[in-house]
C-alpha positions in Angstrom: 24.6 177.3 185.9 22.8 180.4 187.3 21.3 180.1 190.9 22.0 179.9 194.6 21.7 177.4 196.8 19.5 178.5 200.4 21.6 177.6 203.0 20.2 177.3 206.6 22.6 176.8 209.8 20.4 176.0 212.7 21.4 174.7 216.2 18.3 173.3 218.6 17.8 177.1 220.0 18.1 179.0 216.9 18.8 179.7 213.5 22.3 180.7 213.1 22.2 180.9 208.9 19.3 181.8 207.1 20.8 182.9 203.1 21.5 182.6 199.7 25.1 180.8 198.5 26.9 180.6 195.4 28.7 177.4 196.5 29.0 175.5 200.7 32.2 174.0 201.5 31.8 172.2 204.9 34.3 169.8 207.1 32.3 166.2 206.1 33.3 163.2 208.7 34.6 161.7 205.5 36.8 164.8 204.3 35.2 168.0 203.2 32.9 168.6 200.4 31.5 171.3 198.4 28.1 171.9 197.3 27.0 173.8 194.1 23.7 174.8 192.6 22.2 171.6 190.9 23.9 169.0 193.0 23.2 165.5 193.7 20.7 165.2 196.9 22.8 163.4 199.8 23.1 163.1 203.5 26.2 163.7 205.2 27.5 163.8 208.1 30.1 166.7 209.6 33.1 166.8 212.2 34.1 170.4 214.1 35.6 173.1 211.7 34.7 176.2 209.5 31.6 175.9 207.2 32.6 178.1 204.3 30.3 179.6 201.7 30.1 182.0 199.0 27.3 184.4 199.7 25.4 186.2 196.7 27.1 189.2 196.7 30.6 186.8 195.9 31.4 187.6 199.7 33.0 184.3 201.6 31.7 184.1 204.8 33.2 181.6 207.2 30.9 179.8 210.4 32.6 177.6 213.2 30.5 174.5 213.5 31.0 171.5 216.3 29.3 168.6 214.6 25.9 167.8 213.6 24.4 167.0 209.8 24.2 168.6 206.6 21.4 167.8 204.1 22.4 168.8 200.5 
């Protein structure tokens, strides 16, 4: 399926994250969980550890998080 998902990394001061991604693998309080393009919506919560992603240009980024939500 051809498409990006926008994904936005924000902490209460400022955006940290503001891009396209191929695919979001982030450290859920269950286990960790990846997100693709045409998904189904869901609310989860995450634990400290490295939010990984696959920009557009197939480049994996990596960003340290400590907590908080994601919304997918």
């Amino acid at each position: 399926m051809a498409g990006n998902i926008k994904l936005e990394v924000v902490t209460p001061e400022k955006s940290v994250v503001s891009e396209e991604a191929k695919i979001v693998v982030a450290p859920g309080s269950l286990g960790e969980f990846g997100v693709l393009i045409g998904h189904t919506p869901f609310l989860s919560t995450l634990k400290v550890g490295s939010l990984r992603y696959m920009d557009a240009n197939n480049v994996e980024r990596y960003v340290f998080i400590s907590g908080g939500f994601a919304e997918a």
